[in-house]
N, C-alpha and C positions, 0 to 999 in steps of 0.2 A: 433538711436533707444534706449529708455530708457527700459530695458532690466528691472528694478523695478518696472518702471508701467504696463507694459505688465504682468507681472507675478502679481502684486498687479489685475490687473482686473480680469486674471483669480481666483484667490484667491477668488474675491468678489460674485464669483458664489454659494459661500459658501458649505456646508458641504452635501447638499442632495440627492446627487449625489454617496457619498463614502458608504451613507449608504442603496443603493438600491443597488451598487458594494458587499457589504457586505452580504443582504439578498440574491443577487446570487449564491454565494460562499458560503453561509451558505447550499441554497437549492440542489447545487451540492454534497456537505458532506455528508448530510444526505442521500441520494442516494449511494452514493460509502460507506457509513457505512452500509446502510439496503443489496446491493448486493453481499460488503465481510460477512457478517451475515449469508445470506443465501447459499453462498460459501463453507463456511466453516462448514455450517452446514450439508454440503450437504459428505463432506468428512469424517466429526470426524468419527474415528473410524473403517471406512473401511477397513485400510490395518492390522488392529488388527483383522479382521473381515475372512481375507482370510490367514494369515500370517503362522499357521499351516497346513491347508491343501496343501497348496503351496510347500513349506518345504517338507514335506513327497513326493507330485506328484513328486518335482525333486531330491530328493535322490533314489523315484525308478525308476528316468530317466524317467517318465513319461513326457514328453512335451507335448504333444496334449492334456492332463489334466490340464499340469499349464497354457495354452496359454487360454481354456477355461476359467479357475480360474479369469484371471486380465481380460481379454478381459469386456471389457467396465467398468471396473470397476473406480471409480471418484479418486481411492487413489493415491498419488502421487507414493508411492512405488510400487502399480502394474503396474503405466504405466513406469515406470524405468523399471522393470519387463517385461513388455512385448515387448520395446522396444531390453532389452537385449534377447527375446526369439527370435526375429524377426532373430539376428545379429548371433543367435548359430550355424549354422551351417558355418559361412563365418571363425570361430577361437574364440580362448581367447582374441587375440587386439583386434578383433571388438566388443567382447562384453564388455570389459573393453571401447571401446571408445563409443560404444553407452551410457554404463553406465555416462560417463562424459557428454557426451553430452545430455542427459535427465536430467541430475542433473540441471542445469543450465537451460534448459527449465521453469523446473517443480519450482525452486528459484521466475521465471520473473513470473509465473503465478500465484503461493501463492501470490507474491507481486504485484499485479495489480491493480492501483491507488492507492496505497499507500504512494505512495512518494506525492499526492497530498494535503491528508490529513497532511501529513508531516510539508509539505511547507507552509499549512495555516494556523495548527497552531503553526507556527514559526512566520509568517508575518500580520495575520488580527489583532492581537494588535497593530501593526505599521501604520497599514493601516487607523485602528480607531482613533489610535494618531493624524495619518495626517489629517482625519475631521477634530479634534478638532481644528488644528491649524487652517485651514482654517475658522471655522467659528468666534474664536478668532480675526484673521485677521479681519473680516466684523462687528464683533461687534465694535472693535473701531474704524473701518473708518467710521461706523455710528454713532461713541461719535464725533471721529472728524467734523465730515459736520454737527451735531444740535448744538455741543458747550454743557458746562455744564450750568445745567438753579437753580435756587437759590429752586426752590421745590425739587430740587434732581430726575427729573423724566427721564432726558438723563441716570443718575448713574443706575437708576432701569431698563431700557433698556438695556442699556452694560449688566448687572448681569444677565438679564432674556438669551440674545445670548451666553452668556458665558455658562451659565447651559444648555443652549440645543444643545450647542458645546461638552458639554461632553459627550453627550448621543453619538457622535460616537464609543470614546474609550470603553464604558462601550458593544457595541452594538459588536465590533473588539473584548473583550475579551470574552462574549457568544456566539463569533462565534469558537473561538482558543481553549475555555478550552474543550470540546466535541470532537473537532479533536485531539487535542492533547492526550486525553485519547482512544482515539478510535483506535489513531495510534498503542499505547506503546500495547495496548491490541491484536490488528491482529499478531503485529510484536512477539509476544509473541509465538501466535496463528503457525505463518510460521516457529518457532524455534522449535516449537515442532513436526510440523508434517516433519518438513524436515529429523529431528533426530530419525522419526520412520520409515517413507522410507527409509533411509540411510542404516538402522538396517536391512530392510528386503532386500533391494538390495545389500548389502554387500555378507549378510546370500546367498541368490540365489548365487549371481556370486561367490563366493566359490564352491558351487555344480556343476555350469556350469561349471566354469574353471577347478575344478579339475576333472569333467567328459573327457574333452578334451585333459589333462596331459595324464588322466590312455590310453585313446587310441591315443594319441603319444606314451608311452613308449612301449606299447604293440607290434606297427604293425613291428618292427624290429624282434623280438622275431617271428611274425609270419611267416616273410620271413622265419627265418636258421628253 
């Protein structure tokens, strides 16, 4: 089996193939751009929006007030938050391990389909490149099989497949430059809201945890 013709014929299927692979994956982008859009739009500002009244309900030990407060609320620091109100009565480690384990929830959910935007455009310039070679490839096994002819009209052939071999690449980098900037922009988007949750779930489990020190150190005292 000649392992170059097999690959040369699929080659000669030429480039129109990579570049309906590419309008796919262009129309998937644009979908997971418009859904973190509205994602995130749906969050900004939220836990800046409850962050004081929260604060105050748990320094005056208020729970049934701050459980209100985050209860449905979209921020990622309320539902740290609420997960840690769930865990308050079980101690400090659980609400220190719910706290971790909401962090890390709330990371994979900021970041959902992002890595896909990521990875395309990282790879649909490559992907476009490979068009091109392919239809490169088929323009000159089509110089090859006419031969060159003395009016020059094989040469104007080859140059006509050549130029609409490029049109993959050019098609793989307006598919790359949008995700690539769309990526850098959410991931910007999940640094800042991760870093305002952090802020208010830190703030809370302080209040809770040291709620639950002052009554450990106390119930000794109330024995003698």
């Amino acid at each position: 089996m000649d392992l170059t013709q097999k690959f040369l014929q699929f080659a000669l299927v030429g480039a129109e193939w990579v570049l309906w692979l590419l309008v796919i994956l262009s129309v998937i982008s644009v979908y997971v751009m418009f859904e973190r859009f509205l994602f995130f739009r749906q969050i900004v500002g939220a836990d800046a929006g409850l962050r004081r009244n929260l604060l105050a309900a748990l320094v005056d030990k208020d729970f049934a007030k701050a459980r209100k407060l985050v209860t449905g609320s979209p921020g990622s620091g309320a539902r740290m938050v609420a997960e840690m109100l769930d865990n308050e009565a079980r101690g400090p480690e659980a609400v220190e391990a719910a706290l971790n384990g909401m962090r890390s929830e709330e990371k994979l959910r900021l970041e959902k389909n992002l890595a896909f935007l990521g990875t395309l455009g990282a790879n649909a310039p490559f992907i476009g490149l490979f068009g091109t070679v392919l239809g490169i490839i088929r323009a000159f096994k089509d110089l090859a099989d006419s031969g060159l002819k003395a009016g020059g009209e094989s040469s104007a052939s080859v140059m006509a497949g050549i130029s609409e071999a490029l049109v993959a690449t050019a098609v793989g980098l307006l598919v790359a430059i949008p995700a690539v900037v769309a990526y850098n922009m959410f991931q910007r988007r999940v640094k800042r809201t991760m870093g305002e949750a952090e802020s208010l779930a830190q703030n809370a489990l302080g209040l809770m945890v040291g709620r639950k020190t002052e009554l450990t150190a106390a119930s000794p005292k109330a024995k003698d």
